[in-house]
N, C-alpha and C positions, 0 to 999 in steps of 0.2 A: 188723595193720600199725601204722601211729601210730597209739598211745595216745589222741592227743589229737587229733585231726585228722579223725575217722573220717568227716566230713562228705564232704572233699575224695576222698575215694573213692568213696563213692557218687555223688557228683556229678559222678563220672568212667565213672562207667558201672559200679561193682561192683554185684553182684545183691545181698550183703547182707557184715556186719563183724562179725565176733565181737569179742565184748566180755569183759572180765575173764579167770579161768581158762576156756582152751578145750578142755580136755580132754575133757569132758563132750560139749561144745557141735559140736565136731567128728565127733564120733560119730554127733551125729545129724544132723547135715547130711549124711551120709553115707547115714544111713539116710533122709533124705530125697531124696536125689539116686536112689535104689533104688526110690521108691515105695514104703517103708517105713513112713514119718510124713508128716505133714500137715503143709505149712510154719506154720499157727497157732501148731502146738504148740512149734516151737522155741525157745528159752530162750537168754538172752545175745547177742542177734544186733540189727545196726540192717541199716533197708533202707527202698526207695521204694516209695512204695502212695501213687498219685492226686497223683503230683509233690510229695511230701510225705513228709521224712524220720519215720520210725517207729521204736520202741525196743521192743522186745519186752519181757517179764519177764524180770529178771534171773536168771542160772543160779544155783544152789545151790552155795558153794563146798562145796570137798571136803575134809573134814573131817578122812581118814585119806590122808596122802599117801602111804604107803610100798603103797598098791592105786595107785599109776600104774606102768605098766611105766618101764622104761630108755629113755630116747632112744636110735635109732641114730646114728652118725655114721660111714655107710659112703663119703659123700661129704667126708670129713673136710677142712678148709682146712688147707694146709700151706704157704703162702705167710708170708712175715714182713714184718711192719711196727714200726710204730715202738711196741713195748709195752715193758714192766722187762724191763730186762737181763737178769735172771734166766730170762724165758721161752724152756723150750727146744720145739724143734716134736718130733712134731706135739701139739697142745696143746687143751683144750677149758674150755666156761667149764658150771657147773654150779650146782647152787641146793640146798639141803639145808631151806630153810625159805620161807614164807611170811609175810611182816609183818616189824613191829618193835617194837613196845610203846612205841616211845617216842610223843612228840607234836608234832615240828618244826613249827613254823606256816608252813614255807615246805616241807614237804613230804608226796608226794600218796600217798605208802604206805599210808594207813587208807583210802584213797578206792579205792585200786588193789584191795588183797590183807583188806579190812578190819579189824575192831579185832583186836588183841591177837597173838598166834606162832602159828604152825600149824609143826609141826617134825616131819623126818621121823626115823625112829629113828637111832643111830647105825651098828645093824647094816647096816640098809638102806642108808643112806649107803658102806657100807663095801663091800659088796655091787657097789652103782654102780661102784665107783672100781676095785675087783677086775674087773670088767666091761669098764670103759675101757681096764686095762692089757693083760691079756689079750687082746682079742678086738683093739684099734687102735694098741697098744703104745706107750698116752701117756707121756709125760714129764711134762707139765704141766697142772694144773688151774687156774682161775679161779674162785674162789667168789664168785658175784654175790648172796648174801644182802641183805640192810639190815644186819643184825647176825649175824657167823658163829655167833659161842656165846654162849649165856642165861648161865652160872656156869661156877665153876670146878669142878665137881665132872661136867659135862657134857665142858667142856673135855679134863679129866685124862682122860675114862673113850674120847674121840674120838682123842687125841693118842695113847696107849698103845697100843691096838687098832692105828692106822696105823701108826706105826713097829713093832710086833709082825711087822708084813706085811714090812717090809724091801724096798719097790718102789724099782724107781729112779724115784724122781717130785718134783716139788717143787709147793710152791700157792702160791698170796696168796689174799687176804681182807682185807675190812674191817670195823672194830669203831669203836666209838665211845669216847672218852676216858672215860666214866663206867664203860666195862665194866672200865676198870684201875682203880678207886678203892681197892680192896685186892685186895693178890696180885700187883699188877702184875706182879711180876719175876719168879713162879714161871709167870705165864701166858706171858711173849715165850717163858721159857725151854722150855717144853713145846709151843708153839706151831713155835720153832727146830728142836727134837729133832725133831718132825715130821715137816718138811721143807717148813715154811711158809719161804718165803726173802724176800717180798715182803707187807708190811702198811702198807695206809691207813689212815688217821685221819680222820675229817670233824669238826675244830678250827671250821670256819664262818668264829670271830672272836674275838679275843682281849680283848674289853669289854665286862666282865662285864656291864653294864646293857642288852648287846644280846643276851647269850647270854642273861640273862634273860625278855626281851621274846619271845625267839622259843621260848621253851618249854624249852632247854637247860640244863645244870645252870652256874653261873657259876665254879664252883672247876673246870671241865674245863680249864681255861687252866695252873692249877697242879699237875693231877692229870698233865698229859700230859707234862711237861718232863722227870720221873725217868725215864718211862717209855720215852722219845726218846733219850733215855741211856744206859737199858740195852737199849735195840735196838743202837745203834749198838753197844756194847761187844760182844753176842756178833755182832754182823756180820747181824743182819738188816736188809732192806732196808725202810724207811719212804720213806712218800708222804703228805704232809701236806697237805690240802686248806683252802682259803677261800671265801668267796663275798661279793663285792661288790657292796654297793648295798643290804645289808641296813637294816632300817627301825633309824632313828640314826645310822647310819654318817656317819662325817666322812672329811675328807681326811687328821687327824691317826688315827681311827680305822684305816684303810687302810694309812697308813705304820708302823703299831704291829704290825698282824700280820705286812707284810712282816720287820721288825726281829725278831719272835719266832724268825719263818723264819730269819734266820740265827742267830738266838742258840742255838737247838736243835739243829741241823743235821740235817735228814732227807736223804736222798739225793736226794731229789724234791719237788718242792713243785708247787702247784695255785693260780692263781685262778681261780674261777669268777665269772661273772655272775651277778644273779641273774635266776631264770628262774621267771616265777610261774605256778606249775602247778596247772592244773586239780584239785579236791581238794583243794588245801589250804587253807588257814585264812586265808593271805595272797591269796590269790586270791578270797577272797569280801570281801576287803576293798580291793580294789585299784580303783585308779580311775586313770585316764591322765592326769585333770588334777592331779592331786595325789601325785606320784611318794615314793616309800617316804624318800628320801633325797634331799636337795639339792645332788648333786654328778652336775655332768654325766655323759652317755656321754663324751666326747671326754678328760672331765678322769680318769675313770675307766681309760680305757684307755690312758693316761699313765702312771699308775699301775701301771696292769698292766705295761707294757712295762716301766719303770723296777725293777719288782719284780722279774721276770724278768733282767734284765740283773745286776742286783746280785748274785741267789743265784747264778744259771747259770754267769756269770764270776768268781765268788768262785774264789780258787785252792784252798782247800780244798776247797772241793766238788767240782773238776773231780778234786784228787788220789784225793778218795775214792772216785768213780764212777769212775777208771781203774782203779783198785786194784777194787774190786769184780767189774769186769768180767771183766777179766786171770785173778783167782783164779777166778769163777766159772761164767763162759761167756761167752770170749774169740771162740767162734763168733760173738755178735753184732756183734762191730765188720765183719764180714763182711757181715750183715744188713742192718746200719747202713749201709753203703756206708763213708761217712765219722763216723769217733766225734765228732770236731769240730764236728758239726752236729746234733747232736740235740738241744740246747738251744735252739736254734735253729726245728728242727721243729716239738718242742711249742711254745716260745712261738707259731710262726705259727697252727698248728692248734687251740690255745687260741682264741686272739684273732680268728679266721676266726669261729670256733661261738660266742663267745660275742656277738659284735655282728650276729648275724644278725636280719632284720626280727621273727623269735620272740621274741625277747629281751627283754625292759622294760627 
């Protein structure tokens, strides 16, 4: 369940919480549920012994992911909500790796999935997706990676294979602006051919001395603008992310990325709060009396809404997300109920999750 929370479960009456990969871990809870094993011996599990939370050894990740079988999804969600336009149902979200190599100090992925990538082949990957089409007759995938592709020579040999298939499908994915530091425009362009239709970016912040501070490369500011460019040129859809209240951050800081945001024009843009997460670098440094950055919540969520209202109402942007829609799946204004309010939604749904009592 939650990651981070696993307390409030058992102290809700769960018998015990798997922890990290539970592939393994499941098995044998299984086999201990059968009188198979000895609950001692279970591995990656928390649980109560003598009104006192306990942590068992942690499981052994798993080293060669392409030995997990396929998920089913016989109970598939085909219900639509407010996701890119682009998603067509029924649709599922999928993971081809583990990790990220990079070192964000405000995030908890070496803490999660630990150091370095764990990837699973492309065949396999390919395999999955042949899997999905066939047997529940997807349209749409979600790659929930950190980072979709390591290089361009991974990329090329992923993208060729998938279009070679000729499914009707489309994806998104997210990457990070140093993964375009060369190639950029052969990578959208092979990523497009695909039938990648929707990609995010996590930009964070547009200052360089905060993208340095947080472990970030500081030219990702200048490396992403061409690339933003020529997304838009052949018509893929970009989603540009922020996160506010990073350690530095100002009020002129904040207003700089929103100003990037339109200077660039993604179809979608993101503020996030920040959220200091268990594992990471920032969270071992964090203290409540001494907040990362000296701008209020109140002044911050000002902010947000004002950022919000500027991109979302920008008439360009509204021409281009009609025009997107229209060409390429006008079934979601159906979905949407009303097109005219979906700017609207995510702002609310942003700003609901990001000022919750979790939040610093």
């Amino acid at each position: 369940p939650d990651y981070f929370s696993y307390e409030d479960y058992l102290n809700a009456g769960s018998t015990f919480v798997c922890h990290g990969e539970g592939e393994r871990t499941i098995v044998e809870i299984a086999e201990y549920a059968k009188g198979e094993r000895k609950f001692e011996s279970l591995k990656g599990i928390s649980y109560v012994k003598d009104h006192t939370i306990t942590l068992s050894a942690p499981q052994t990740p798993i080293s060669n992911l392409d030995d997990l079988p396929f998920p089913t999804h016989d109970n598939i969600l085909k219900y639509a909500d407010f996701h890119y336009p682009g998603m067509k149902k029924p649709y599922v979200h999928m993971m081809t790796s583990r990790g990220c190599g990079y070192t964000c100090s405000y995030c908890s992925s070496p803490f999660m999935w630990g150091k370095g990538v764990r990837r699973r082949s492309i065949d396999n990957i390919l395999a999955e997706i042949g899997f999905l089409v066939e047997k529940y007759n997807v349209h749409y995938i979600s790659f929930k990676d950190d980072r979709f592709f390591p290089d361009l020579d991974w990329l090329q040999e992923f993208c060729n294979k998938l279009s070679d298939r000729k499914y009707d499908l489309r994806f998104n994915c997210s990457a990070c602006p140093s993964d375009f530091t060369e190639d950029g425009e052969t990578k959208i362009d092979l990523l497009k051919k695909a039938g990648c239709d929707a990609l995010i970016f996590g930009l964070q912040s547009t200052n360089k001395k905060i993208l340095k501070q947080i472990h970030r490369n500081p030219n990702e500011v200048d490396i992403l603008r061409p690339v933003i460019e020529h997304a838009n040129k052949v018509k893929l859809f970009t989603i540009l992310e922020f996160i506010f209240g990073l350690p530095g951050d100002t009020v002129e800081s904040l207003e700089n990325n929103i100003d990037y945001g339109l200077q660039v024009k993604p179809y979608f843009i993101q503020f996030n709060r920040l959220m200091v997460l268990k594992g990471s670098e920032l969270h071992a440094l964090s203290n409540k009396e001494s907040p990362f950055c000296n701008i209020s919540t109140s002044q911050i969520r000002k902010i947000v809404i004002k950022g919000y209202l500027r991109f979302y109402l920008h008439p360009k942007i509204i021409i281009k997300n009609i025009s997107y829609i229209m060409k390429n799946n006008p079934r979601w204004i159906i979905d949407a109920k009303i097109i005219w309010q979906y700017p609207f939604v995510i702002m609310s749904n942003y700003i609901k999750n990001m000022f919750r009592d979790k939040f610093l």
